[in-house]
Structure formats: structure tokens, C-alpha cells
Backbone as XML, in Angstrom:
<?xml version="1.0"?>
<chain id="A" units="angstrom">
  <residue number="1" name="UNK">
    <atom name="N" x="32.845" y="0.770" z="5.204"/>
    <atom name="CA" x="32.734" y="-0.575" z="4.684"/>
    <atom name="C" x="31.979" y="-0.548" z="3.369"/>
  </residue>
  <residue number="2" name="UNK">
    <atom name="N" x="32.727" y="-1.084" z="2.262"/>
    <atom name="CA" x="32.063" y="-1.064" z="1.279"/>
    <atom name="C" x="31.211" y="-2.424" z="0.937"/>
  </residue>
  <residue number="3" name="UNK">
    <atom name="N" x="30.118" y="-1.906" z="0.550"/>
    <atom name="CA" x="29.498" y="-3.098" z="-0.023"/>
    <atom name="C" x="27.989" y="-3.317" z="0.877"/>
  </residue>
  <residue number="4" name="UNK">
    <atom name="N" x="27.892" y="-2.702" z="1.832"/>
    <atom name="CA" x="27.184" y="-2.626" z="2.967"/>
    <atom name="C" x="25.955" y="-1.393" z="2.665"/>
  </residue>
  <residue number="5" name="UNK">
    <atom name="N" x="24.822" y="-1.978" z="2.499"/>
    <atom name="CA" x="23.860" y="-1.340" z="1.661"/>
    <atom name="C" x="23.018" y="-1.341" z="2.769"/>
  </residue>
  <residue number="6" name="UNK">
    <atom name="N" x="22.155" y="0.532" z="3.319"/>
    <atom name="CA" x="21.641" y="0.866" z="4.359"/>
    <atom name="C" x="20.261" y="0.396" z="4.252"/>
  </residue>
  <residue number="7" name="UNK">
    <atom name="N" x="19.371" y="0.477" z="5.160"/>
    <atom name="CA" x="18.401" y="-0.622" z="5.681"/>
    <atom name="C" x="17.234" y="0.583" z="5.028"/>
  </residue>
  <residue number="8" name="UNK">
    <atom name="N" x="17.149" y="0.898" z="3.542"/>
    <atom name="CA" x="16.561" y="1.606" z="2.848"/>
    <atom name="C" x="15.102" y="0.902" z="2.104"/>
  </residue>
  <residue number="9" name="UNK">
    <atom name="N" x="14.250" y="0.978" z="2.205"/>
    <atom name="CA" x="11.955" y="0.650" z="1.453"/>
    <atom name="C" x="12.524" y="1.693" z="0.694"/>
  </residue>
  <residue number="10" name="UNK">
    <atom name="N" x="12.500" y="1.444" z="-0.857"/>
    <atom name="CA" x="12.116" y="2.460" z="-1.877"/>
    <atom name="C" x="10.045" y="2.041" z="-2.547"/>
  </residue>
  <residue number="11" name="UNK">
    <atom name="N" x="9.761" y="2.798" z="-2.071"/>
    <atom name="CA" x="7.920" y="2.308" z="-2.080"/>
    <atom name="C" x="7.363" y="3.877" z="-3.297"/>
  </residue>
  <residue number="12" name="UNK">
    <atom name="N" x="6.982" y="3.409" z="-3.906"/>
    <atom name="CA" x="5.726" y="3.980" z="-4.790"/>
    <atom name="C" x="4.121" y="3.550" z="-4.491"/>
  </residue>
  <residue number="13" name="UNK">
    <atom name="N" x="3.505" y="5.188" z="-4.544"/>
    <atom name="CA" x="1.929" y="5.030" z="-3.558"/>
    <atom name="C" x="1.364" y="5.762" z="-4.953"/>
  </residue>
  <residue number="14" name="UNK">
    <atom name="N" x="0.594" y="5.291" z="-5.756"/>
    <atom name="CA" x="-0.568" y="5.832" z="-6.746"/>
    <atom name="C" x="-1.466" y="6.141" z="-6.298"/>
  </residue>
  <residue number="15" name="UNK">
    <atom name="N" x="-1.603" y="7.538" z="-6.182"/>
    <atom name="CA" x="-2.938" y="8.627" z="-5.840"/>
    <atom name="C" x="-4.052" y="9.197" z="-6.798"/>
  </residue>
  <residue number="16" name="UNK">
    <atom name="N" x="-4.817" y="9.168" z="-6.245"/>
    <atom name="CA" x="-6.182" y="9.594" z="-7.503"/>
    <atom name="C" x="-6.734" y="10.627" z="-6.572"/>
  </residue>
  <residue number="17" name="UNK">
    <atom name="N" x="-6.794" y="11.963" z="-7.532"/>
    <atom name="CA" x="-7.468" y="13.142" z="-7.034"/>
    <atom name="C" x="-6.688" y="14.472" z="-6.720"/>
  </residue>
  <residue number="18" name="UNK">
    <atom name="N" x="-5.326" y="14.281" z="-7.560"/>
    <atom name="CA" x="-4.502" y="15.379" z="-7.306"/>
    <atom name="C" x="-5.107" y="16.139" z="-8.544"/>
  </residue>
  <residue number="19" name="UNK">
    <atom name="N" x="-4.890" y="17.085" z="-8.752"/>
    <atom name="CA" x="-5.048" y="17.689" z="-9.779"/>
    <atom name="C" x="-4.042" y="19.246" z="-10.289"/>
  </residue>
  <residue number="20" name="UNK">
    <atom name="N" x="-3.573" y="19.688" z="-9.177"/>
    <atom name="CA" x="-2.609" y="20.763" z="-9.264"/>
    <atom name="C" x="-1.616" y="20.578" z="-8.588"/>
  </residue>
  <residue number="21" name="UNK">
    <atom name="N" x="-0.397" y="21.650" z="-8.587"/>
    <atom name="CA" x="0.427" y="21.466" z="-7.892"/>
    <atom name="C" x="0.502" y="21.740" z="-6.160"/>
  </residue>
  <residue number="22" name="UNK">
    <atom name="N" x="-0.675" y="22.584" z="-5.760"/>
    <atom name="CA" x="-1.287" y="22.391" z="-4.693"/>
    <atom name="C" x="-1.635" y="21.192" z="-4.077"/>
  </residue>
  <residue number="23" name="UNK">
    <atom name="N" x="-2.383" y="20.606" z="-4.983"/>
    <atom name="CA" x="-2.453" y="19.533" z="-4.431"/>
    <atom name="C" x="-0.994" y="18.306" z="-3.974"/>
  </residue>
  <residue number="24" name="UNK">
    <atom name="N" x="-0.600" y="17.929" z="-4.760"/>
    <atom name="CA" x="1.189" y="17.418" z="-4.684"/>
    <atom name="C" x="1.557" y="17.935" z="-3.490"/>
  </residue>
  <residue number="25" name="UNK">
    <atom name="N" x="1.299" y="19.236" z="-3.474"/>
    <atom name="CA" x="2.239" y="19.961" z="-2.288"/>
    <atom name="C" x="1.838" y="18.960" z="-0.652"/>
  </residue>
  <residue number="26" name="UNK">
    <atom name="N" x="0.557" y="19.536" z="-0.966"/>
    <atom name="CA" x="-0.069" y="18.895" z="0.129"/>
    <atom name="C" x="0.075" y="17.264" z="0.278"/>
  </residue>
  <residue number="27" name="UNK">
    <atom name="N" x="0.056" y="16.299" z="-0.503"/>
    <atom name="CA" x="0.471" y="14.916" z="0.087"/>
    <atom name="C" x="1.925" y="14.951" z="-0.016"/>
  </residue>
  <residue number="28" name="UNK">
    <atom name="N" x="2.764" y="15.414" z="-0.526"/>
    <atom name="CA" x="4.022" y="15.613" z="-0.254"/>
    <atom name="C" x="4.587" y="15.568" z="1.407"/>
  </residue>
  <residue number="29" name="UNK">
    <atom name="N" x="3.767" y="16.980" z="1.782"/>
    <atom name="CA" x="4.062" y="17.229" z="3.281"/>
    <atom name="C" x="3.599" y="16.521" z="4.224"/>
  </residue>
  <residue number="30" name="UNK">
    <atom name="N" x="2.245" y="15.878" z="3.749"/>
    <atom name="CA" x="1.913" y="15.160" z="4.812"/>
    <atom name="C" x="2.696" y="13.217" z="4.859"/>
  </residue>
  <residue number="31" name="UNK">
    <atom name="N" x="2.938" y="13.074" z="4.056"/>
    <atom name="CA" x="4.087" y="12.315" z="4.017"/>
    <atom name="C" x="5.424" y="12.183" z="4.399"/>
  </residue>
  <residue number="32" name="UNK">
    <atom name="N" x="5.615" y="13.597" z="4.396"/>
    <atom name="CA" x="7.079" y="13.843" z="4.708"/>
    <atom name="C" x="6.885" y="14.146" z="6.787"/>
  </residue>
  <residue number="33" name="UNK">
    <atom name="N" x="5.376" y="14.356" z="6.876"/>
    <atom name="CA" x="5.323" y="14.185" z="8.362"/>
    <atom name="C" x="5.835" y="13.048" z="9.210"/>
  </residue>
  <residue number="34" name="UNK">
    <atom name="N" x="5.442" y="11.727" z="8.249"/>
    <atom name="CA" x="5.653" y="10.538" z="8.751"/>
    <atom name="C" x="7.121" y="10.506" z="9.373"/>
  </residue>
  <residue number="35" name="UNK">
    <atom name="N" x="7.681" y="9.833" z="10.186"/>
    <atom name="CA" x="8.694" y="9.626" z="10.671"/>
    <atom name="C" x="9.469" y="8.578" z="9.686"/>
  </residue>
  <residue number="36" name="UNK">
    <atom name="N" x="10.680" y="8.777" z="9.249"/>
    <atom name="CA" x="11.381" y="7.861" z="8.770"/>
    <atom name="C" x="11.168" y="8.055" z="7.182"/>
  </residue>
  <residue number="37" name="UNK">
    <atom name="N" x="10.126" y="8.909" z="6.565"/>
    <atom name="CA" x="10.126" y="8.894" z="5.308"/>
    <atom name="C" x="10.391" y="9.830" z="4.625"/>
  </residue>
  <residue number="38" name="UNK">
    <atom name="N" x="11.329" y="10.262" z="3.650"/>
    <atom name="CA" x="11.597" y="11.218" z="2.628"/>
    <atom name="C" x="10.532" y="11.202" z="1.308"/>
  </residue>
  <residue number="39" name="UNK">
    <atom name="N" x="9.322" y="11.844" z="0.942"/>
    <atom name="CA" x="8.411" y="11.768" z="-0.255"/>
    <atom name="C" x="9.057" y="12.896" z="-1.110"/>
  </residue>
  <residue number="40" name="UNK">
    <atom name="N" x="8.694" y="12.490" z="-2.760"/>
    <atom name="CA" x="8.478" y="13.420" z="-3.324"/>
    <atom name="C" x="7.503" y="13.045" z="-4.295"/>
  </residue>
  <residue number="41" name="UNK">
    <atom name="N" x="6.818" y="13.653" z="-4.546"/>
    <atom name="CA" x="5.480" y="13.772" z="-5.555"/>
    <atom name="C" x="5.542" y="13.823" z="-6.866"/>
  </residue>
  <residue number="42" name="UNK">
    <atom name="N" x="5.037" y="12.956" z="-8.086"/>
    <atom name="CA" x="5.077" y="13.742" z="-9.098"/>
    <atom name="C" x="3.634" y="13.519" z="-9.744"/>
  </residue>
  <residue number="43" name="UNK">
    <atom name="N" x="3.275" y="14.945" z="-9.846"/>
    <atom name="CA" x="1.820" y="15.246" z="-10.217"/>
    <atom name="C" x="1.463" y="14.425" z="-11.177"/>
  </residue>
  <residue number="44" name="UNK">
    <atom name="N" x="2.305" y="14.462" z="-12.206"/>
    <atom name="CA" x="2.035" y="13.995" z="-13.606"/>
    <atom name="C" x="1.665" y="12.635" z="-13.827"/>
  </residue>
  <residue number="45" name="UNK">
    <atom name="N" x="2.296" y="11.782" z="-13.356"/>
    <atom name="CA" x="2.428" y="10.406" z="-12.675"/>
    <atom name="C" x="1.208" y="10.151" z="-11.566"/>
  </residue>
  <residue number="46" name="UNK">
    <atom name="N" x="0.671" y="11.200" z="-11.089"/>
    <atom name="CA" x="-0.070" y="10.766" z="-9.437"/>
    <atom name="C" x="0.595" y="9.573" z="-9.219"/>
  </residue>
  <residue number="47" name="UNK">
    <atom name="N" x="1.402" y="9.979" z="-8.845"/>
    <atom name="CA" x="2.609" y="8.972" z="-7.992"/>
    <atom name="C" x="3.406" y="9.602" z="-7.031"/>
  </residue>
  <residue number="48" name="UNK">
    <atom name="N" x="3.267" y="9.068" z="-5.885"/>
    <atom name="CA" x="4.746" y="9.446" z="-4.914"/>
    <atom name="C" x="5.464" y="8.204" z="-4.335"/>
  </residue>
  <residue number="49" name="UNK">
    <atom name="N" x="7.032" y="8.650" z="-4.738"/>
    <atom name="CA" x="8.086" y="7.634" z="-4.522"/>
    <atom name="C" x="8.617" y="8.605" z="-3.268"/>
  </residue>
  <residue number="50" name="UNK">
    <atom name="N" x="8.630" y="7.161" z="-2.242"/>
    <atom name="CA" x="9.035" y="7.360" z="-0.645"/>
    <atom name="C" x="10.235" y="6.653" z="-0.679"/>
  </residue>
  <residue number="51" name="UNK">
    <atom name="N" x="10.972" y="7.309" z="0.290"/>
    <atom name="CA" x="12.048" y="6.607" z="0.934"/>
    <atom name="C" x="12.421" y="6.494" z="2.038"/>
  </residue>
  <residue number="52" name="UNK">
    <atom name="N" x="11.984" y="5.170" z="2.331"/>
    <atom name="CA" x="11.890" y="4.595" z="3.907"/>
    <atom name="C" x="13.228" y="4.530" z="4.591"/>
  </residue>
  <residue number="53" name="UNK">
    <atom name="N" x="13.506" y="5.190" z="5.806"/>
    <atom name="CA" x="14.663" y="4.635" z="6.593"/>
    <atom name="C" x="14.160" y="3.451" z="7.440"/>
  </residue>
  <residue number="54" name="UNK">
    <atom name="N" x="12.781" y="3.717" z="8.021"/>
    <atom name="CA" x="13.034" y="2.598" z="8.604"/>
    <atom name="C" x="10.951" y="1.931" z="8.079"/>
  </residue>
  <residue number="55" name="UNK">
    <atom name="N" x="10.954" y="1.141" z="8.901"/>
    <atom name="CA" x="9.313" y="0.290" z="8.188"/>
    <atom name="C" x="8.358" y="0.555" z="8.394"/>
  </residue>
  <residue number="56" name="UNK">
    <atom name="N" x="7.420" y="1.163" z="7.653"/>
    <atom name="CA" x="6.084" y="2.035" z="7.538"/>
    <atom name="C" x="5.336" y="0.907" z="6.597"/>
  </residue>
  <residue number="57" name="UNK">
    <atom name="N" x="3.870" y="0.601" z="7.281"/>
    <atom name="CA" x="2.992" y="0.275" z="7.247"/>
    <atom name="C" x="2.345" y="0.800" z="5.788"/>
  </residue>
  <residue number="58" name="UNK">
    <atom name="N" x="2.008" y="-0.214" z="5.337"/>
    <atom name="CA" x="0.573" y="0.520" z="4.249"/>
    <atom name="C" x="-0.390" y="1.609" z="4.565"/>
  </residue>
  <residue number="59" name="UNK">
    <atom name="N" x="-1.018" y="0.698" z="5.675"/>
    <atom name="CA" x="-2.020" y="1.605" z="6.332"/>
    <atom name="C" x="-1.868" y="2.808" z="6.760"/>
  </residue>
  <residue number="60" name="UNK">
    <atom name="N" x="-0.823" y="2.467" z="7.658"/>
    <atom name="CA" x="-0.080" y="4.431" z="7.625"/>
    <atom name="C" x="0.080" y="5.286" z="6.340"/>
  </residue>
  <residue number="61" name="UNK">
    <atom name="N" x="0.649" y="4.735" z="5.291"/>
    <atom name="CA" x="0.494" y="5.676" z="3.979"/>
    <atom name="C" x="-0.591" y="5.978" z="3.551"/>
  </residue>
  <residue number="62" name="UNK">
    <atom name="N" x="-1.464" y="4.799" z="3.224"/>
    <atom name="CA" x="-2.772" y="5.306" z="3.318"/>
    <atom name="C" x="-3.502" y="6.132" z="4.139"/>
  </residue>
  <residue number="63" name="UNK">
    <atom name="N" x="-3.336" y="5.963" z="5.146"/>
    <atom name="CA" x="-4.069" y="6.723" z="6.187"/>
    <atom name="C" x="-4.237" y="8.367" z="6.077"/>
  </residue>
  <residue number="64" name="UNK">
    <atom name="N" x="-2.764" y="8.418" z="5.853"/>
    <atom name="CA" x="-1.923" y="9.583" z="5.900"/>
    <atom name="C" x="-2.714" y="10.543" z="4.786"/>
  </residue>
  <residue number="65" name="UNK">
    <atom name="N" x="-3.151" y="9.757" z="3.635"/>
    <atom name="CA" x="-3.083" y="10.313" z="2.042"/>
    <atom name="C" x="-4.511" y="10.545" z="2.169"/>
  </residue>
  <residue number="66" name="UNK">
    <atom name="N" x="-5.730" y="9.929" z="2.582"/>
    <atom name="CA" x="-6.663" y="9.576" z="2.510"/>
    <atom name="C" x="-7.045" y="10.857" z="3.524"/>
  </residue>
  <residue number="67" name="UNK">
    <atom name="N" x="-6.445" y="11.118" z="4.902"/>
    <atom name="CA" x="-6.613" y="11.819" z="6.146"/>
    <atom name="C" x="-6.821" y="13.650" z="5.292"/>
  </residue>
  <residue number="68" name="UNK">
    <atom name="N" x="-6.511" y="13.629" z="4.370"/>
    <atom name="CA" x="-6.178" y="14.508" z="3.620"/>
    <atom name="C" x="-7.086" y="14.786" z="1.787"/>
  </residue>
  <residue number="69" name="UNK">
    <atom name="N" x="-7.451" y="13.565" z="1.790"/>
    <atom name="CA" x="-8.809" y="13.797" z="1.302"/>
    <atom name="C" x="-8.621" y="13.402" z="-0.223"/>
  </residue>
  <residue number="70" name="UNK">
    <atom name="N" x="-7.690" y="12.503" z="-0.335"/>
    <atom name="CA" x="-6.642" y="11.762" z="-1.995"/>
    <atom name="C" x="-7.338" y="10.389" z="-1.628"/>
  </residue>
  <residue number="71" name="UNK">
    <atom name="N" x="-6.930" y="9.632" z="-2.709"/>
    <atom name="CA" x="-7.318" y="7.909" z="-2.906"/>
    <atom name="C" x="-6.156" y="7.608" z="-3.127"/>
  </residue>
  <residue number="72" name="UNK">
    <atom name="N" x="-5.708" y="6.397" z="-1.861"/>
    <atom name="CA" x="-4.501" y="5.669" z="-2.270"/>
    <atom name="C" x="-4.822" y="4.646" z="-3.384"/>
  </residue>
  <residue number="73" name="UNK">
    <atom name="N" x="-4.692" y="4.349" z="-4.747"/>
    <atom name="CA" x="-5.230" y="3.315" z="-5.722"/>
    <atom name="C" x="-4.336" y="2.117" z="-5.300"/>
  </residue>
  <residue number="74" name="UNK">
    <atom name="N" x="-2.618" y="2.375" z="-5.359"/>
    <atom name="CA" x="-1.942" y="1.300" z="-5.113"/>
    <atom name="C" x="-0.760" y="1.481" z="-4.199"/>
  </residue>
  <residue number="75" name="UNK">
    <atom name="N" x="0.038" y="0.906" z="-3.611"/>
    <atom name="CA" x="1.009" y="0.808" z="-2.837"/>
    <atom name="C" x="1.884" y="-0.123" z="-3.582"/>
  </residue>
  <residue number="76" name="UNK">
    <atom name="N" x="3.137" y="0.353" z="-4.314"/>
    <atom name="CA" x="4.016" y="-0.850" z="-4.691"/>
    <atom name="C" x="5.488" y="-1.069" z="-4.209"/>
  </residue>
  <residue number="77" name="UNK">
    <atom name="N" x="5.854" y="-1.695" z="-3.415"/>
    <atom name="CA" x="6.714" y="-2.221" z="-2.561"/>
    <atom name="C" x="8.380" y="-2.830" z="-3.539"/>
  </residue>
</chain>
């Protein structure tokens, strides 16, 4: 069926405290733990753009990022 657009959150999370690509690596994966979310990181940016299949909480991203020892600055939806 065309025209029928999947039940997809494209979300950007601004992180403070990455500094290498080690670091990236690491909120990358622990993001990509979450259920339902595809992350990828870009250092340069301290930004990671997620892609939700299904609905994840702020707090969970945060949680997640923070559990790990980063500053979530913003969440933009």
C-alpha cells in the first residue's frame, strides 16, 4: 500500500562530554540497547539522531546517556 507511512520518532538527543570516538562508540551502543531504537552518533555535532520504531520516553534516553556518564543538554522531538 502506497502512501502508508510506518509508525516511525525520528528524535535528536544533544550530548555534552563526548570527546573521542570512543566515546560516540559508547553512547551509540548503549542506545542501540534500548529496544525499538536504531542510534547513530555524530561526534562532531554531539548529537545522536534515533530512530524510533516504537515510543521511548525522554527519561529513558536520558537515563540511558547519563547511566554512562554523558549530559543529555536537549532532546528534540
Amino acid at each position: 500500500m502506497f502512501g502508508i507511512k510506518k509508525n516511525v520518532n525520528e528524535i535528536s538527543v544533544l550530548i555534552d562530554g563526548m570527546t573521542c570516538q570512543h566515546c560516540s562508540a559508547r553512547v551509540e551502543k548503549a542506545l542501540n540497547s534500548i529496544s525499538g531504537i536504531k542510534a547513530k552518533v555524530n561526534l562532531e555535532e554531539k548529537k545522536a539522531n534515533l530512530t524510533c520504531k516504537k515510543e521511548v520516553s525522554d527519561e529513558t534516553i536520558k537515563k540511558c546517556i547519563e547511566d554512562i556518564g554523558y549530559t543529555v543538554t536537549e532532546i528534540i522531538r
